[in-house]
MDAnalysis code that builds the backbone (N, CA, C; Angstrom):
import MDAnalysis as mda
import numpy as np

u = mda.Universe.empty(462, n_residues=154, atom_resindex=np.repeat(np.arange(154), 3), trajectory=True)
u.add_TopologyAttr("name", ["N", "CA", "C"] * 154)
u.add_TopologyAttr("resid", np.arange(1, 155))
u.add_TopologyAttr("resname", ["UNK", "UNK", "UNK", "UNK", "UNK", "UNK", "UNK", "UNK", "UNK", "UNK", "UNK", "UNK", "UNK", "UNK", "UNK", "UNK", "UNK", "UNK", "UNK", "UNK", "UNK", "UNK", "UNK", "UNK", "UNK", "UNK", "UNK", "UNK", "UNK", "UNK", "UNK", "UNK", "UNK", "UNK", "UNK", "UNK", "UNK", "UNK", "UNK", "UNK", "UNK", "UNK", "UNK", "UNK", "UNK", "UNK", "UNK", "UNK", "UNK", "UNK", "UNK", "UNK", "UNK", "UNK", "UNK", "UNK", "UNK", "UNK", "UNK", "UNK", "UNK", "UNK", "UNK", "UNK", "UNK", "UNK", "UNK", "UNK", "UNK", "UNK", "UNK", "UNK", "UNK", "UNK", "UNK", "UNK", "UNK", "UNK", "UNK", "UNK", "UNK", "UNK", "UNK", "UNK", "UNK", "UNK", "UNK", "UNK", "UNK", "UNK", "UNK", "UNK", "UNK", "UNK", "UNK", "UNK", "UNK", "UNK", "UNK", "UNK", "UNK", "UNK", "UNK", "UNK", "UNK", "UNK", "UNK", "UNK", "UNK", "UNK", "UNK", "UNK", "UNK", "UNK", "UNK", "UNK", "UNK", "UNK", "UNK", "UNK", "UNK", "UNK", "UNK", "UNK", "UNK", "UNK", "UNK", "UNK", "UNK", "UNK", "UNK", "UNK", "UNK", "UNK", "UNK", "UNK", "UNK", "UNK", "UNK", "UNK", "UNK", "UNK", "UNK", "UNK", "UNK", "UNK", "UNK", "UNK", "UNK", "UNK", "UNK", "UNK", "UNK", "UNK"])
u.atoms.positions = np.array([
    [6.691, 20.388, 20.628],
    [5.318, 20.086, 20.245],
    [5.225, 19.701, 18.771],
    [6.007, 20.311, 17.751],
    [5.891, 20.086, 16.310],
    [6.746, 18.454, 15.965],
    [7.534, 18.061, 16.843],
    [8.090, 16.733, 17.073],
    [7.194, 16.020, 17.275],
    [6.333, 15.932, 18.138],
    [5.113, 15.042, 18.783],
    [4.133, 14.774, 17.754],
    [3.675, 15.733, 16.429],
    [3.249, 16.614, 15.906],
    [3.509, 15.502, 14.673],
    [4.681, 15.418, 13.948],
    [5.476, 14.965, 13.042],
    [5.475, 13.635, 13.207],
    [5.795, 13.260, 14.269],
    [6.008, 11.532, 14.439],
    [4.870, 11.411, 14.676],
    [3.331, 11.896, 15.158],
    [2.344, 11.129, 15.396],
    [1.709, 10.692, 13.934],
    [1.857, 11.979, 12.739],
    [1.049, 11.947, 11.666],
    [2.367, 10.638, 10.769],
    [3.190, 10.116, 11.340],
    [4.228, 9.323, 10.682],
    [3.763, 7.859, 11.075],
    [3.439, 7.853, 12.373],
    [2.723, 6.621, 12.813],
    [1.407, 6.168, 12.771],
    [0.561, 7.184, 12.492],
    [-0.645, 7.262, 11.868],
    [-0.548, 6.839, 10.768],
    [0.104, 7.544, 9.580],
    [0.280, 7.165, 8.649],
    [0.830, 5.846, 8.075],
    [1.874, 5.368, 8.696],
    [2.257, 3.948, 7.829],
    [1.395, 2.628, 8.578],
    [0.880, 3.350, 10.098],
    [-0.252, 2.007, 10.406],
    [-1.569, 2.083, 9.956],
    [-1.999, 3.555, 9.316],
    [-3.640, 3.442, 8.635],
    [-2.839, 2.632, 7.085],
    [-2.329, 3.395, 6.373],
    [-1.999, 2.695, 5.042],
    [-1.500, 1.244, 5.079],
    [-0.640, 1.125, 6.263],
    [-0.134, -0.440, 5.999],
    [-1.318, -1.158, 6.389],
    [-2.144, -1.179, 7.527],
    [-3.128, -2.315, 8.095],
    [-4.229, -1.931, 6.817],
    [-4.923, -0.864, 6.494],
    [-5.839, -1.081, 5.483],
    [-5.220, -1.665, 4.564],
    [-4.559, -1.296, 3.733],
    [-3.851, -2.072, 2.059],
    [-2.904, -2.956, 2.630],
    [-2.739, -3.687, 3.603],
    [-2.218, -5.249, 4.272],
    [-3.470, -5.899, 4.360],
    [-4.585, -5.962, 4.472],
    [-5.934, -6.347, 5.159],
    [-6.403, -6.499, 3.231],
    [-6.181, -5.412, 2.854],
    [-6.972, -5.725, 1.249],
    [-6.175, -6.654, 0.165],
    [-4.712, -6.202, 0.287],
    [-3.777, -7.837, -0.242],
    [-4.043, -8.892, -0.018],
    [-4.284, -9.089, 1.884],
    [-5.060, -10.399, 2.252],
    [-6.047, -10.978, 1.393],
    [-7.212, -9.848, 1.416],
    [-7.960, -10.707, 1.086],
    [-8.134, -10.596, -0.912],
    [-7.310, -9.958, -1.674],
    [-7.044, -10.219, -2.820],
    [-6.197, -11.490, -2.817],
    [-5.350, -11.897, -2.469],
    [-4.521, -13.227, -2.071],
    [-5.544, -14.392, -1.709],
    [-6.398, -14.208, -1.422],
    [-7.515, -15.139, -0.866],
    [-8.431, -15.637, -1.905],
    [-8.311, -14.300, -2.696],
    [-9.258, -14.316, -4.189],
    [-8.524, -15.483, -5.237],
    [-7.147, -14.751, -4.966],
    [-6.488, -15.611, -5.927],
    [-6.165, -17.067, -5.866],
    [-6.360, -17.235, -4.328],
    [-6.606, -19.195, -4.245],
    [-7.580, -19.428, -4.721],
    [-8.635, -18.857, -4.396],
    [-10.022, -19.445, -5.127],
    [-10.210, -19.519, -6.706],
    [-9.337, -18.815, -7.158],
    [-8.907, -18.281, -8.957],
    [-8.828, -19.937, -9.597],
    [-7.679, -20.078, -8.806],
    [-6.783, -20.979, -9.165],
    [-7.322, -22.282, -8.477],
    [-8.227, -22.858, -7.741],
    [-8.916, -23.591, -7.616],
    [-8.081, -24.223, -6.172],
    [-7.729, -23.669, -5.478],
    [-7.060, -24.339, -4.495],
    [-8.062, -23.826, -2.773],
    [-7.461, -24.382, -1.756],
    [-8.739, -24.215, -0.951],
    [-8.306, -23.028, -0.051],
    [-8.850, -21.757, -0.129],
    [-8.525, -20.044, 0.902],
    [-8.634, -21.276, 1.838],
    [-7.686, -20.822, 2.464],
    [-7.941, -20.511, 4.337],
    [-7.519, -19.528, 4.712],
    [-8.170, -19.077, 5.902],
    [-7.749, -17.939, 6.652],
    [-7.248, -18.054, 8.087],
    [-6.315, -17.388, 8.382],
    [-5.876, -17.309, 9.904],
    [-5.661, -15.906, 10.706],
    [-5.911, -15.301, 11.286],
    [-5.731, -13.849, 12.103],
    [-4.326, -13.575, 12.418],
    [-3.458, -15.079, 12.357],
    [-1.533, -14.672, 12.506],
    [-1.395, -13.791, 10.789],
    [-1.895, -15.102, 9.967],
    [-1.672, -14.458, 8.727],
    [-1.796, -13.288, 8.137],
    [-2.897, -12.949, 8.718],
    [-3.469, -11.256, 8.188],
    [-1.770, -10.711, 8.999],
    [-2.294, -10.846, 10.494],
    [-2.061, -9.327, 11.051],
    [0.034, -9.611, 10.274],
    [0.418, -10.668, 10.117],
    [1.707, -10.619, 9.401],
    [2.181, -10.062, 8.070],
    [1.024, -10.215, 7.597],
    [0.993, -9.756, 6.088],
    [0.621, -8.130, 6.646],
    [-0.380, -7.774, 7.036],
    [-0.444, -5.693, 7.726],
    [0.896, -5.539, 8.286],
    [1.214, -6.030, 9.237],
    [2.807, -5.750, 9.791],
    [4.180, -5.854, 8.518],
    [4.173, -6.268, 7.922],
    [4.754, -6.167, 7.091],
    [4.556, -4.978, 5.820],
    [3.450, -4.929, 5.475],
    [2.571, -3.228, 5.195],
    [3.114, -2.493, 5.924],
    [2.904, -2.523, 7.194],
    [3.119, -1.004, 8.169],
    [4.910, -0.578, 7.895],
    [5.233, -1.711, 8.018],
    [7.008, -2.024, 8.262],
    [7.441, -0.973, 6.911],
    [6.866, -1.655, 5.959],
    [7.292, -1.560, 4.483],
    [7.540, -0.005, 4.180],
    [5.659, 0.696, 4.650],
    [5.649, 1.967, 4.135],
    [6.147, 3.028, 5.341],
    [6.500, 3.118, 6.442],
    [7.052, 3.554, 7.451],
    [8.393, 4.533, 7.015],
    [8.918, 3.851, 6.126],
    [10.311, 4.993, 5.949],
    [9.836, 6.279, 4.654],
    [8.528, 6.116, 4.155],
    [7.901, 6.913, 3.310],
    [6.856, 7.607, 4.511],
    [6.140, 7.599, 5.276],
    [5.701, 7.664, 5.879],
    [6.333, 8.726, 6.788],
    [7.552, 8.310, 7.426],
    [8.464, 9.049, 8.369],
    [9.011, 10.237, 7.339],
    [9.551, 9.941, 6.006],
    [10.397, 10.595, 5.534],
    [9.145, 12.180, 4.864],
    [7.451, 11.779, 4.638],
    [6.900, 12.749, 4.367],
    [6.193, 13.564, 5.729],
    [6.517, 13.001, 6.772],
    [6.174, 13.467, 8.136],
    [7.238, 14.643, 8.425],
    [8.669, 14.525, 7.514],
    [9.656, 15.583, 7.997],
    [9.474, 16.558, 6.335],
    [9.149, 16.343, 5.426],
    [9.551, 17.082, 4.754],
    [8.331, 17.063, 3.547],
    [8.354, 18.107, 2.311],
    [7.446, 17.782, 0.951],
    [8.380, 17.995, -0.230],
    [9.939, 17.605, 0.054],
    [10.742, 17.607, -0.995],
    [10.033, 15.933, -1.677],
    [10.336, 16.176, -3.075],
    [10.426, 15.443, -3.937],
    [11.183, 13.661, -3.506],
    [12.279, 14.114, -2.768],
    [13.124, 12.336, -2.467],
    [12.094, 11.889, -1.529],
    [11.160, 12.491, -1.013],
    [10.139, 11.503, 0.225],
    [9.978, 9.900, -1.417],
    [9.702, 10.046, -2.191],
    [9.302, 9.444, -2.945],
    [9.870, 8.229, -3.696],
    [11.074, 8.391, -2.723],
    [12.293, 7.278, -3.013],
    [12.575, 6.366, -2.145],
    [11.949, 6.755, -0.897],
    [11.566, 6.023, 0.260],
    [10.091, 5.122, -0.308],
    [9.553, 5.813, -0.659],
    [8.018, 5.364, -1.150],
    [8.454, 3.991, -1.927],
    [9.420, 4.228, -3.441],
    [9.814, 3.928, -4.098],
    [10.240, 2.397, -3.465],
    [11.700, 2.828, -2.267],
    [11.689, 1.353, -1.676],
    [11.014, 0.173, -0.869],
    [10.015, 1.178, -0.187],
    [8.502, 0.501, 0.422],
    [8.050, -0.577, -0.638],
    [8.192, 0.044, -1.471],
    [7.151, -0.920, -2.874],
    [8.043, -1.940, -3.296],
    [9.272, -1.597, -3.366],
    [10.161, -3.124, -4.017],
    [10.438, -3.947, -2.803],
    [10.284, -3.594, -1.234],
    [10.354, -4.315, -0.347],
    [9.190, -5.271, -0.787],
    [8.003, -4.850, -0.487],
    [6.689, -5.195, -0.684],
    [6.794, -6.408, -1.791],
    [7.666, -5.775, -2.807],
    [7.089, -6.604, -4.018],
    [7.905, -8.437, -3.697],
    [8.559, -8.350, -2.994],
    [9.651, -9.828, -2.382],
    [8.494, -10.599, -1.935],
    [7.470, -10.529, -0.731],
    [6.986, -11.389, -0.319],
    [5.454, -11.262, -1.395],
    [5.116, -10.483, -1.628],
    [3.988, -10.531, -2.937],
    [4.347, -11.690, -3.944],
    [6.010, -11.707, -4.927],
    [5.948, -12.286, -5.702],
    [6.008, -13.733, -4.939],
    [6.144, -14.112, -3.512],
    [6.736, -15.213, -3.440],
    [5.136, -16.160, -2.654],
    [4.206, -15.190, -1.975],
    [2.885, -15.783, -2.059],
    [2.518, -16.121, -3.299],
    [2.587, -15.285, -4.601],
    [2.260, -15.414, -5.826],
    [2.398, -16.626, -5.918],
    [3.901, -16.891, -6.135],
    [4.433, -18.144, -6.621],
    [4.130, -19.753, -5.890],
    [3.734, -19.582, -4.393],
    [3.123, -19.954, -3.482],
    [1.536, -20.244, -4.246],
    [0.983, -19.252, -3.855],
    [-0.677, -19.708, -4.089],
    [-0.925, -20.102, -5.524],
    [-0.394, -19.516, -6.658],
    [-0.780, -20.232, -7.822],
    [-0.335, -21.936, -8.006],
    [0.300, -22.531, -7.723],
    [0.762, -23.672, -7.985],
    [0.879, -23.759, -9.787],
    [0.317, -24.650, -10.051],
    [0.169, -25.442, -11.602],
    [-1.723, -24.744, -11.847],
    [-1.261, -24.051, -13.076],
    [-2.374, -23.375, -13.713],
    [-2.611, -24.130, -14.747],
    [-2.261, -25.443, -15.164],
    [-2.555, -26.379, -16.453],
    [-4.007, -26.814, -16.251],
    [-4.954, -26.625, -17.147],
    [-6.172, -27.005, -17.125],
    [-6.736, -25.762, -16.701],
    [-6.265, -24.676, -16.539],
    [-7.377, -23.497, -15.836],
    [-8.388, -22.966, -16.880],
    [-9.400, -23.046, -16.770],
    [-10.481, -22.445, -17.338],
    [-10.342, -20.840, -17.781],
    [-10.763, -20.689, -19.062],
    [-11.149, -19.284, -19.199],
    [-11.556, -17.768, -18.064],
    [-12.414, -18.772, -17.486],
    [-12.696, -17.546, -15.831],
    [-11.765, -17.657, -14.929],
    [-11.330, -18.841, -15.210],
    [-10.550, -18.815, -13.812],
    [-8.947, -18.166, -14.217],
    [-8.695, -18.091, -15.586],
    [-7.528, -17.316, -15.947],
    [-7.928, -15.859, -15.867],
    [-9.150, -15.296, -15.876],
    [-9.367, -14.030, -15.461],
    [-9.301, -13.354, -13.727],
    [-9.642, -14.691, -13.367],
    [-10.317, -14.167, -11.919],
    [-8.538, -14.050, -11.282],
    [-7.430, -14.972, -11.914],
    [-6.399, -15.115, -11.938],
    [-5.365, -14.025, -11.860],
    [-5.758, -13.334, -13.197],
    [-5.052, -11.884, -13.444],
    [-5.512, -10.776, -12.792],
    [-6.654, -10.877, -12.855],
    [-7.316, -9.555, -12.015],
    [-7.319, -9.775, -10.228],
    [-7.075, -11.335, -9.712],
    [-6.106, -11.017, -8.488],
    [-4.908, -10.733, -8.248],
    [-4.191, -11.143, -9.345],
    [-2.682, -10.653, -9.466],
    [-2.767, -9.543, -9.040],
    [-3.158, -8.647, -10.254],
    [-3.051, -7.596, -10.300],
    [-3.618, -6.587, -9.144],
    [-4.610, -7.195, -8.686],
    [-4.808, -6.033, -7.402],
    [-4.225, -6.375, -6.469],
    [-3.620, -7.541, -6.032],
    [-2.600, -7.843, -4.958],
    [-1.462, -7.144, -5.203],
    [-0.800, -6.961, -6.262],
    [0.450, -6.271, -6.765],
    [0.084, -4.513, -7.150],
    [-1.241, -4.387, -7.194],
    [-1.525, -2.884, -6.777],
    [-1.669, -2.789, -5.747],
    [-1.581, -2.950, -4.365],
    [-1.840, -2.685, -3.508],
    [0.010, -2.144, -2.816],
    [0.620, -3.020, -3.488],
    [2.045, -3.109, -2.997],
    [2.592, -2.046, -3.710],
    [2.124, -1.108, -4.640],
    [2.512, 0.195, -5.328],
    [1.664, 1.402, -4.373],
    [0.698, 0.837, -4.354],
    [-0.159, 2.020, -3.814],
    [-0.520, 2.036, -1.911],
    [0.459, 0.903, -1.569],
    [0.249, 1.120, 0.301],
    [1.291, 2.823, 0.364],
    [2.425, 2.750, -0.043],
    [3.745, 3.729, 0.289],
    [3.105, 4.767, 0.039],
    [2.789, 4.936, -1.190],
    [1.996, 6.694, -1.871],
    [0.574, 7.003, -0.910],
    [-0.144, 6.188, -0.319],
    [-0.880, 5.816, 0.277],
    [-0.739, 6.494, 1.627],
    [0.604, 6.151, 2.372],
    [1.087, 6.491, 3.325],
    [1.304, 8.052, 3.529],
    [2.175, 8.381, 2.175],
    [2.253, 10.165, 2.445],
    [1.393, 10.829, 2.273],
    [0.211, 10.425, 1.328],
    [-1.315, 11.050, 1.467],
    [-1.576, 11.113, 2.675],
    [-1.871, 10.004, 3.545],
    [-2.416, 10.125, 4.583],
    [-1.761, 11.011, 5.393],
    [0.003, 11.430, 5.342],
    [0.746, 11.923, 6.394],
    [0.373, 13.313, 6.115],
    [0.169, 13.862, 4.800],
    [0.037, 15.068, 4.329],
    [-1.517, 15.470, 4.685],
    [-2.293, 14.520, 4.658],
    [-3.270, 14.852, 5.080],
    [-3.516, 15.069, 6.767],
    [-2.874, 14.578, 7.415],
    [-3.080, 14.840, 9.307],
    [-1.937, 15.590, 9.627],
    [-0.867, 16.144, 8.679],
    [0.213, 17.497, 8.816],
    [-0.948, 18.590, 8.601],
    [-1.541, 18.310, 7.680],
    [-2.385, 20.025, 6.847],
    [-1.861, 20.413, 5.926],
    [-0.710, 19.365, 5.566],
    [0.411, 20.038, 4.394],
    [-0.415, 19.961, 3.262],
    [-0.992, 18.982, 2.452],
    [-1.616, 18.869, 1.370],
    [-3.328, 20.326, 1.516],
    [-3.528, 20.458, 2.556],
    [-4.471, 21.613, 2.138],
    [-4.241, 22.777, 2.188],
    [-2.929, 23.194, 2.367],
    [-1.987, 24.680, 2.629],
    [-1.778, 24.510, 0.773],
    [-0.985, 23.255, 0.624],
    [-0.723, 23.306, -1.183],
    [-1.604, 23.499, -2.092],
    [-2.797, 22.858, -1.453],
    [-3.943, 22.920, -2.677],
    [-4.319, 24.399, -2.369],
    [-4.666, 25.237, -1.179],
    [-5.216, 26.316, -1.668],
    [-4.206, 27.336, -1.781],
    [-2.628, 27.209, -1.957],
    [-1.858, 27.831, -2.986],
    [-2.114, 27.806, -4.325],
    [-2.136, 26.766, -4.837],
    [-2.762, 26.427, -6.209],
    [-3.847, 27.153, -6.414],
    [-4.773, 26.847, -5.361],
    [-5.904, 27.904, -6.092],
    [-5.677, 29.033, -6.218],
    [-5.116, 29.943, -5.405],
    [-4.370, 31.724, -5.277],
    [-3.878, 31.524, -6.975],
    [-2.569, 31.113, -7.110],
    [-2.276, 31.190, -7.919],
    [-2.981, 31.059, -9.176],
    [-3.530, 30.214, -9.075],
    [-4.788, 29.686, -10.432],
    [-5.463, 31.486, -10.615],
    [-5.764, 31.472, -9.699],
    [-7.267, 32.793, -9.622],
    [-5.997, 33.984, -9.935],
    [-5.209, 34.370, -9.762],
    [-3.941, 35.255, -10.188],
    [-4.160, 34.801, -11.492],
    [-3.880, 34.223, -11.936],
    [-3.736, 33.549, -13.427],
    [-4.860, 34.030, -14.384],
    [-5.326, 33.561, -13.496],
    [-7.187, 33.656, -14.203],
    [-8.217, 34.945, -14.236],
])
């Protein structure tokens, strides 16, 4: 039962974190064509490839905080994110084309899609063991240790 238990909050976990923060890259990536003056399109292959690739990514962080709350879950996390970061930099390099002539706003609207497209690819993995820790119960057994201890303290 604690098997069933473990792998469900593992598959929960890397498909809530990957399809939400796959779905919000999308559409930060979408931002950033429009930045850069080129024309969004959208397609439903595209999304759900870009989430599947999310889910894929954070899955071995995901699995690895579904078995345990040692410290190395976080090295799994760690490789989720440099997987991630391969097809991020290469839409990047993709959707920006030639930025010569870009306007003042549009060099903002520019960076600040970068940047939340490339936060999303740090924060799907960490994302993932929150969520796993959160449908284990592990993260609310820790926090109200902390508090015991705190109030001992205090």
């Amino acid at each position: 039962m604690r098997a069933i238990k473990v792998l469900t909050s593992a598959v929960a976990g890397a498909v809530g974190a990957g399809v939400v923060l796959g779905a919000l890259s999308r559409g930060f990536m979408r931002l950033l064509t429009l930045a850069t003056g080129g024309e969004p399109g959208f397609s439903w292959s595209g999304t759900f490839f870009i989430a599947l690739i999310f889910v894929v990514a954070v899955a071995p962080a995901a699995l690895a905080a579904a078995f345990t709350m040692r410290w190395w879950r976080w090295l799994a996390a760690a490789a989720g994110a440099l997987f991630l970061m391969l097809p991020a930099i290469g839409v990047f390099s993709e959707e920006v084309g030639d930025v010569n002539g870009l306007s003042t706003m549009a060099w903002v609207g520019l960076v600040a899609a970068s940047v939340a497209v490339f936060a999303t690819v740090f924060v799907a993995p960490a994302a993932a063991i929150w969520l796993v820790d959160r449908l284990k119960g592990a993260a609310p057994v820790a926090d109200s240790a902390r508090r015991s201890a705190l109030a001992e303290v205090g």
